[in-house]
C-alpha positions as a Python dict, from the first residue, in 0.01 Angstrom:
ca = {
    (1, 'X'): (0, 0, 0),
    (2, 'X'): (65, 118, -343),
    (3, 'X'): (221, 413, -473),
    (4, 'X'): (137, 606, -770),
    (5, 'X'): (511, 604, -971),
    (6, 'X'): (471, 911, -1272),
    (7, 'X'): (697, 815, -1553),
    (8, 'X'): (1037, 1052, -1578),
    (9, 'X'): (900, 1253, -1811),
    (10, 'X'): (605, 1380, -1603),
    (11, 'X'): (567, 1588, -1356),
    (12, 'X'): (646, 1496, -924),
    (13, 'X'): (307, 1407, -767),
    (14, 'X'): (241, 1730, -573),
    (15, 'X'): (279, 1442, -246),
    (16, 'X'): (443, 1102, -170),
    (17, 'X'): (77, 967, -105),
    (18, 'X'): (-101, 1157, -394),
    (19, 'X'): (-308, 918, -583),
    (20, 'X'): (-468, 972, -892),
    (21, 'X'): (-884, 1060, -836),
    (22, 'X'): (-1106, 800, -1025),
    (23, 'X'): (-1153, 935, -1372),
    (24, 'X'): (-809, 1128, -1421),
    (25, 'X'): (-612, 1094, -1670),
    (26, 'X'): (-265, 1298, -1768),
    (27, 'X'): (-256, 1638, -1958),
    (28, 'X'): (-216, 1522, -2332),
    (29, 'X'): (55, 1745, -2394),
    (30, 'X'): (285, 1505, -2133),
    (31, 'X'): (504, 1276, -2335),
    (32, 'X'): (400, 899, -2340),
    (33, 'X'): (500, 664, -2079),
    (34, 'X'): (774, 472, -2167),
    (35, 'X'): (642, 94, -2314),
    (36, 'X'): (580, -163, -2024),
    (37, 'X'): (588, 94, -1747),
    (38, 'X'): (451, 59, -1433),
    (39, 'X'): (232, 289, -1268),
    (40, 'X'): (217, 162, -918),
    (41, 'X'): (498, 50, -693),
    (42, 'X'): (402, -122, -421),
    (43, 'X'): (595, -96, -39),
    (44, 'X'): (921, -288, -190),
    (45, 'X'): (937, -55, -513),
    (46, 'X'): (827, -343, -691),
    (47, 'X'): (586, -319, -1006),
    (48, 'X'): (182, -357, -886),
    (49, 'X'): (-104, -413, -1047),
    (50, 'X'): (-241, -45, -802),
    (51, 'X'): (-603, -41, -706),
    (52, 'X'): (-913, -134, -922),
    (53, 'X'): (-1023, 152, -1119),
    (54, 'X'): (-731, 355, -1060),
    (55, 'X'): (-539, 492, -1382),
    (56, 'X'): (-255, 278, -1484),
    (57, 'X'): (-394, -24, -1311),
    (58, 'X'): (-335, -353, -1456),
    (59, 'X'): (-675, -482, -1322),
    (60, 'X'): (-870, -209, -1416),
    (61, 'X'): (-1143, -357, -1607),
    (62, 'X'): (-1234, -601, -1354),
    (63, 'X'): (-1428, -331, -1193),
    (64, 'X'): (-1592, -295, -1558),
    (65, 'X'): (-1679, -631, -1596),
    (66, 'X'): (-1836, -669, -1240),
    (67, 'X'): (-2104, -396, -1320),
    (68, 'X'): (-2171, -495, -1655),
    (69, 'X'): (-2278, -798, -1539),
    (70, 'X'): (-2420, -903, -1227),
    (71, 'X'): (-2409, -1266, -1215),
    (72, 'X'): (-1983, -1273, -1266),
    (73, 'X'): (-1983, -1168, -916),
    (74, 'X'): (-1822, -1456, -699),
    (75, 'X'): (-1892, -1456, -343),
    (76, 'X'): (-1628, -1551, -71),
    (77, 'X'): (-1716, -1646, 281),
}
């Protein structure tokens, strides 16, 4: 499971399990994130990559790439 991990600077998540909704991003008036910071943690506190799509999410654009074009879609049995 990840967890959504707000740089210092921002406000608490209003819960432990909040996650942002697809499409949110930060108020602009928020300072930046610090460079290199992760936004997801996963169970261990660790760095993660957080879910496709999600904001902060290393793999992000993987979702972008697999509706831009159908025929990248790999199929796993």
């Amino acid at each position: 499971m990840h967890r959504f991990n707000p740089p210092p600077s921002w406000p608490e998540p209003p819960t432990a399990t909040w996650r942002p909704p697809l499409g949110w991003e930060p108020d602009p008036e928020w300072p930046d994130a610090p460079a290199g910071w992760g936004f997801w943690i996963n169970r261990h506190g660790r760095k993660a990559s957080g879910p496709i799509g999600a904001y902060g999410a290393v793999d992000a654009g993987r979702l972008e790439l697999a509706t831009a074009d159908r025929s990248l879609l790999l199929m796993h049995s």
